[in-house]
C-alpha positions as CSV (number, residue, x, y, z in Angstrom):
1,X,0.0,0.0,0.0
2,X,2.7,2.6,-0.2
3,X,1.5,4.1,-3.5
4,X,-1.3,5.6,-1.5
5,X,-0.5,8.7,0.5
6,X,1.9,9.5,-2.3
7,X,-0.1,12.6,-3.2
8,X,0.2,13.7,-0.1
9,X,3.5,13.1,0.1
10,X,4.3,15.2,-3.1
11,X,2.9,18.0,-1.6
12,X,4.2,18.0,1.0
13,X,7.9,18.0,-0.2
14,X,6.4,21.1,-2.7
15,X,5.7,22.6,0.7
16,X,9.1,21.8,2.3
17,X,11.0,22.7,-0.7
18,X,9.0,26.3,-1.0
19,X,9.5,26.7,2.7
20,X,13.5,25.7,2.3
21,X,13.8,28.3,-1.0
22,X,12.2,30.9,1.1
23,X,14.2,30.5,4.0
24,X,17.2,30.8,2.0
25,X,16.6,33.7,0.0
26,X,15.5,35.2,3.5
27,X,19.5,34.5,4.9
28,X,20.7,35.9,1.5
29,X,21.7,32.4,0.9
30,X,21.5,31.4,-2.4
31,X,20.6,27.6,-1.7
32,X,17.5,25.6,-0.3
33,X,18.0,25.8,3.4
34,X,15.9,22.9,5.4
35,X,13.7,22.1,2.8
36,X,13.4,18.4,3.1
37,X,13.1,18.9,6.7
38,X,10.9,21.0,6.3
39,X,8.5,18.5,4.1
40,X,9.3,16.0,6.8
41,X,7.6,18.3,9.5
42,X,4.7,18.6,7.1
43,X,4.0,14.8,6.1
44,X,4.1,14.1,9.8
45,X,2.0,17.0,11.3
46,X,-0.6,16.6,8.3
47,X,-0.6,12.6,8.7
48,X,-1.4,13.0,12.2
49,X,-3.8,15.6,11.7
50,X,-5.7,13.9,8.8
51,X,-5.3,11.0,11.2
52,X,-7.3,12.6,14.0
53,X,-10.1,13.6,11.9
54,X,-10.7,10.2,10.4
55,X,-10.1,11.4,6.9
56,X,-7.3,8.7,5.6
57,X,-8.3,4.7,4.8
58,X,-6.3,2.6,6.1
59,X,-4.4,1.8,2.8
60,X,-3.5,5.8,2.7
61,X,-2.3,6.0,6.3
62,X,0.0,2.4,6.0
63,X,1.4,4.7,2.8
64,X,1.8,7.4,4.8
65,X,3.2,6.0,7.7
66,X,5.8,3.9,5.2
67,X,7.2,7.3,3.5
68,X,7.8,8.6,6.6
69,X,9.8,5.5,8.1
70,X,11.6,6.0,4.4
71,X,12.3,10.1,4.7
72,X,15.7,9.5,7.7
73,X,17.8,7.7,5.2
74,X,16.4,9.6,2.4
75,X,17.7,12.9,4.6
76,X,20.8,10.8,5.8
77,X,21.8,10.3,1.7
78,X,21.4,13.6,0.7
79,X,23.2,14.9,3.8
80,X,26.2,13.0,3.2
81,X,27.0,14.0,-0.6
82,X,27.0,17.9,1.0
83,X,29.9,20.2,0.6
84,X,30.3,20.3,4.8
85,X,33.8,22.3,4.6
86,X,32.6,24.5,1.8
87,X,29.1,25.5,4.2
88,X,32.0,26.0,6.9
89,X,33.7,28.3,5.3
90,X,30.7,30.5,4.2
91,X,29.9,31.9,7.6
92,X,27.9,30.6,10.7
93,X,24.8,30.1,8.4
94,X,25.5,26.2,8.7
95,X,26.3,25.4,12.2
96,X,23.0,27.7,13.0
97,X,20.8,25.3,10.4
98,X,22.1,22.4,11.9
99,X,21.9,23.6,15.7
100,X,18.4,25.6,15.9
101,X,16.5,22.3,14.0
102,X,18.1,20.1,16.8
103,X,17.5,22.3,19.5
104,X,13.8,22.5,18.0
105,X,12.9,19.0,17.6
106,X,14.4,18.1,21.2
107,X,11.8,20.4,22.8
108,X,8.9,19.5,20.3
109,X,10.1,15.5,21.5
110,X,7.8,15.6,24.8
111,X,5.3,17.8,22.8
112,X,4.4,15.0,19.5
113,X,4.6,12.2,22.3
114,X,1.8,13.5,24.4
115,X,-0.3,13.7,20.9
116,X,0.5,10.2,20.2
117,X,-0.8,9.4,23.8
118,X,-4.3,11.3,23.3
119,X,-5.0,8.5,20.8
């Protein structure tokens, strides 16, 4: 069942790679800053969401819940073939996109597992 949720999937990643454009051209950085991450955030808080108002079939939510397990190595892959020394060498722009997200998730942690618990 992984070919359904794929639509929302797609538009998600539109949304993350918008968001990641945006974000960029904000920094006066001439690159996509975070948008896979940022599509990442969105399939997840839409999933549940769509979840919680009983508006995915089961096939769509097993699709959903499959890209999502599939989205860390996909991340993991396109993190490795990055230029890390030539991001270094631009400024702190990098160590702040790779700090603040961290910092960010481990204080939304408690937040998404007390969601999960309501169900």
């Amino acid at each position: 069942m992984t070919i359904y949720g794929v639509g929302i999937l797609a538009a998600c990643f539109i949304i993350g790679q918008l968001t990641g454009e945006l974000l960029g051209r904000l920094l006066n950085i001439n690159a996509n800053v975070g948008g896979v991450g940022f599509a990442m955030l969105a399939l997840i808080i839409s999933g549940e969401w769509l979840k919680k108002k009983k508006l995915l079939s089961a096939p769509s939510l097993e699709g959903i819940q499959f890209w999502n397990a599939m989205y860390i190595p996909i991340i993991v892959a396109m993190s490795s073939i990055q230029n890390v020394r030539a991001a270094f060498s631009t400024g702190y722009v990098a160590i702040l996109a790779g700090i603040i997200p961290t910092v960010a998730v481990v204080f939304l942690v408690p937040y998404i597992s007390r969601l999960s618990k309501k169900q």
